[in-house]
N, C-alpha and C positions, 0 to 999 in steps of 0.2 A: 962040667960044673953047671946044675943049674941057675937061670937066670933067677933073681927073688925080685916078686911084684911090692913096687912100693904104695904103700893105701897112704895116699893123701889124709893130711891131718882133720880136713872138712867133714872126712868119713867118720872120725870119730867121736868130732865133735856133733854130728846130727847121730850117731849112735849113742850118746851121753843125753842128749836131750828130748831123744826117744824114750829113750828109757825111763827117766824123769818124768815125762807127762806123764806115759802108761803105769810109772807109781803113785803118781797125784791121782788118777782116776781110779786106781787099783783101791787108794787105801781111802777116799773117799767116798765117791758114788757107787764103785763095787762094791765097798764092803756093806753099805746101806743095804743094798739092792739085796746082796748073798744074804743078808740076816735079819730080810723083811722087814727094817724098820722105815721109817718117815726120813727122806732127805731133810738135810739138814741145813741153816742157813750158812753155818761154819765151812761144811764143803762146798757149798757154792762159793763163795765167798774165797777159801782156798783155789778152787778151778778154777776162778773167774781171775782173781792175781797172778797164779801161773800162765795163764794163756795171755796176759799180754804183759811177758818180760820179752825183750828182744829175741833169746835165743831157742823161745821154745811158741813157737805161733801154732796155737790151736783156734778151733770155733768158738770164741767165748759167747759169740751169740748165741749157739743151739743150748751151750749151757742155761743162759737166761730164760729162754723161751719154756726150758725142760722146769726151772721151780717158778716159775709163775703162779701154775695150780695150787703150791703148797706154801705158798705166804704173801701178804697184802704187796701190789704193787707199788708201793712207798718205800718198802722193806727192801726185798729187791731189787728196785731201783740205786736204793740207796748204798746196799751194799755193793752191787756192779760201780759206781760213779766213784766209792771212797776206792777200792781194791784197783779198778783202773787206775785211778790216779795217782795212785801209791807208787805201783808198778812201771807206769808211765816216766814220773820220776826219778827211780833208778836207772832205768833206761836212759833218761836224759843224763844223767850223773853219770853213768858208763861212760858215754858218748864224750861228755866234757873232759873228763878226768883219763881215760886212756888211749895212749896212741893210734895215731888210726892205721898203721901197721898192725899192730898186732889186733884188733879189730877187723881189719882186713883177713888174717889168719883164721878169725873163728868164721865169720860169717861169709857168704857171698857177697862180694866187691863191686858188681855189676849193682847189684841193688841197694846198695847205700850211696853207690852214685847217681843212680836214678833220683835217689831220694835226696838227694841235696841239692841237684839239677833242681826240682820243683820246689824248695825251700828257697833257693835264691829266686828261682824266677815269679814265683806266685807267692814266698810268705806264707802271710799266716794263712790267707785260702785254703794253701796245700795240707797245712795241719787240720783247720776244721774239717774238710773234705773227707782225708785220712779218717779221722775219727769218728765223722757222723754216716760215712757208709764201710761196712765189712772189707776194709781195705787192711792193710799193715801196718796201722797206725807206732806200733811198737816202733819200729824200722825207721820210721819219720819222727819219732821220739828220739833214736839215738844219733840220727842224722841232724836235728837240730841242734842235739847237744855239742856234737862234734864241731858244728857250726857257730858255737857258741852264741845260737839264737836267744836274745832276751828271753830269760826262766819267766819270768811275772808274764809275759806275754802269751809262749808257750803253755803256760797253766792255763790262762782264764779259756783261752781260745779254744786248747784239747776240751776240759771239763763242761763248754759250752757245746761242742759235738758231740761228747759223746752222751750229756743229756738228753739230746736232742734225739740221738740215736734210739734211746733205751724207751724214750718218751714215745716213742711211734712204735715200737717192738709193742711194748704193752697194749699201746692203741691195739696195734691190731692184732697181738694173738689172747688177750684176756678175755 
């Protein structure tokens, strides 16, 4: 009798979340691309929410840096800082509201405790940090949550990095 390989549930959860990005880009910036039109602020706007929900971490900066050329940096700006912090949000609201068991099930365990390690040790540091350089600010978003870190705190502090982020992106590639 053959032995049968058991595929860790993790497998399929980063196979689900694969797949998901690669439709978020498929049906937004592909499809622009495939049909010669003008990117759109709507798809940034979508790519830029998608990439930072906890379970699906893309580059949301090369997205940013990529519509720059095609709309005022106010625009841009603005929509990466609402869309982040929307997403951010939920993330947080994950974090508070579900067991960190099953939590532990979808994501890797090692890094949500790294990330609460630095929430207790450093605070709100660790979330401005997070957010204002290309780190996994998500992760530290569901990590606070779980932590039941003051939300009012959490807000002002992420939105204050990651302006600050986006604010020097522009600086320097406009």
């Amino acid at each position: 009798m053959k032995a049968r390989i058991k595929i860790p549930r993790k497998f399929y959860v980063i196979l689900l979340a694969s797949v998901v990005a690669i439709c978020v880009f498929s049906f937004t910036i592909g499809r622009e691309l495939y049909a010669g039109k003008t990117e759109s602020i709507f798809s940034f706007g979508l790519v830029h929410f998608s990439g930072y929900l906890f379970f699906l971490l893309m580059p949301v900066e090369l997205a940013f840096i990529y519509y720059l050329p095609f709309y005022s940096g106010l625009e841009v700006i603005a929509v990466a800082l609402a869309t982040a912090m929307v997403a951010q949000c939920i993330d947080y609201g994950f974090g508070r509201l579900i067991r960190p068991k099953r939590i532990f099930k979808l994501m890797d365990r090692e890094k949500i405790v790294k990330a609460e390690h630095k929430i207790r040790q450093y605070g709100m540091l660790t979330i401005f940090v997070f957010n204002l350089l290309p780190l996994s600010s998500p992760v530290i978003a569901l990590a606070a949550g779980m932590l039941h870190y003051r939300f009012k705190r959490f807000f002002a502090v992420s939105a204050f990095g990651l302006l600050l982020k986006y604010l020097v992106l522009f600086w320097c590639f406009s």
